[in-house]
GUTI-317393 format. One record per residue (C-alpha): x, y, z. Coordinates in steps of 0.2 Angstrom, whole numbers, plus 5000, padded with zeros to 4 digits. Layout:
<rs>
XYZ
...
</rs>
This chain:
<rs>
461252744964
459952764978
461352754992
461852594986
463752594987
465152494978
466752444990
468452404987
469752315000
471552284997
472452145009
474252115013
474551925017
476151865026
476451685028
477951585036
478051385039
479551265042
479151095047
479950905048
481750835049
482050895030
481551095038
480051105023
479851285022
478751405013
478751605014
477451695003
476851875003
475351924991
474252074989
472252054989
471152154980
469252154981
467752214975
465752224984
464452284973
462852284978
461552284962
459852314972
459352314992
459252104990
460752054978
462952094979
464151994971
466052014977
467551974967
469251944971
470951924967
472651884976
474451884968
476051874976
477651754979
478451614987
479851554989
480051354995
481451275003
481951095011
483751025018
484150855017
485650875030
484350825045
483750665034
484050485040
484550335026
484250155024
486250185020
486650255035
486450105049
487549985051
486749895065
486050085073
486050235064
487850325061
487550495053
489650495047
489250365036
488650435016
486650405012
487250404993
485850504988
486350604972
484750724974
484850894984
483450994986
483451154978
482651314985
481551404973
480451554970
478851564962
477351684958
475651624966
473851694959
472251654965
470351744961
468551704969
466651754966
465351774980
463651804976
462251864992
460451864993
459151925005
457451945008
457652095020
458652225031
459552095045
459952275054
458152295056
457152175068
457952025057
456451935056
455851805044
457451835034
457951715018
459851715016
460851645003
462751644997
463651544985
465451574982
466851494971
468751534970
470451434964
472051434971
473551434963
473051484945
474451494937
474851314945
476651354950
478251224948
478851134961
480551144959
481451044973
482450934960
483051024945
482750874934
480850864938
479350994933
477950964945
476551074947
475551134961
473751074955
472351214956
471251224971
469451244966
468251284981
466351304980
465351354995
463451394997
462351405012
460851495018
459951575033
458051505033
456951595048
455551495053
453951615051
453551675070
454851595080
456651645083
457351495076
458351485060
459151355051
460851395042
461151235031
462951235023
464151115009
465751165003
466551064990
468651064987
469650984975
471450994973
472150864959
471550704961
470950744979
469150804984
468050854999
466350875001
465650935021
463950965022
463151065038
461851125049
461651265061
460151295072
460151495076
459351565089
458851735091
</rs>
């Protein structure tokens, strides 16, 4: 209503990475959907979802063993490992939130503006197996993310401060960065 307009996007994702001696490799492709809608000239709120698959691979032919030197390295001799890795395929979701507030029209003169957005979103959802060795069931952990920051101009100047934090956890890891920009018009 009043010109105020919902949006939709939709997203194709490609990605491709081998790394190491053990060629750890991961292909996914996933579909993104997204929604914008604005509830008033000051407030919108965007959600979001991702699905898609992966497959992961590794190869132990490239590896180097304890068993293997005899004095230097000699590849010819066994490394008496009994595990192989396994490639695998697995389904990968993911969602978000973003939530926008501002005082005014930035496409206008863009003065005196307030700006804030707070978003949240988690990764691997469905927390996925890692299935490299048949006998274990590992897990991806969920990747939560939370992210605000704001736009602050200074009344009569054309200076702004753009103070930021974003926190991520994944398992038992975490991060927390917080920032500052100075903005000059």
């Amino acid at each position: 209503g009043k010109g105020r307009h919902g949006y939709l996007g939709v997203g194709v994702n490609v990605f491709r990475d081998k790394a190491g001696d053990s060629k750890l490799g991961t292909t996914q492709a996933s579909i993104s959907v997204s929604g914008i809608v604005p509830f008033d000239d000051y407030n919108k709120v965007s959600l979001g979802i991702q699905g898609g698959v992966a497959q992961s691979s590794a190869s132990m032919d490239d590896l180097q063993w304890g068993s293997q030197y005899n004095g230097s390295y000699d590849p010819t001799l066994p490394h008496n490992e009994i595990n192989t890795l396994n490639s695998f395929a697995y389904a990968d979701f993911a969602a978000g939130f973003f939530y926008e507030f501002i005082n005014a029209d930035p496409s206008l003169k863009g003065e005196d503006i307030i700006k804030l957005n707070i978003g949240a979103s988690c990764y691997h959802v469905n927390k996925p197996a890692m299935k490299f060795f048949w006998s274990v069931d590992e897990r991806i952990y969920r990747k939560w993310i939370f992210l605000a920051d704001m736009r602050i101009d200074i009344p009569g100047s054309e200076f702004a401060i753009v103070p930021s934090a974003i926190f991520t956890k994944q398992g038992p890891s975490n991060e927390t960065v917080f920032g500052t920009l100075a903005r000059y018009r």
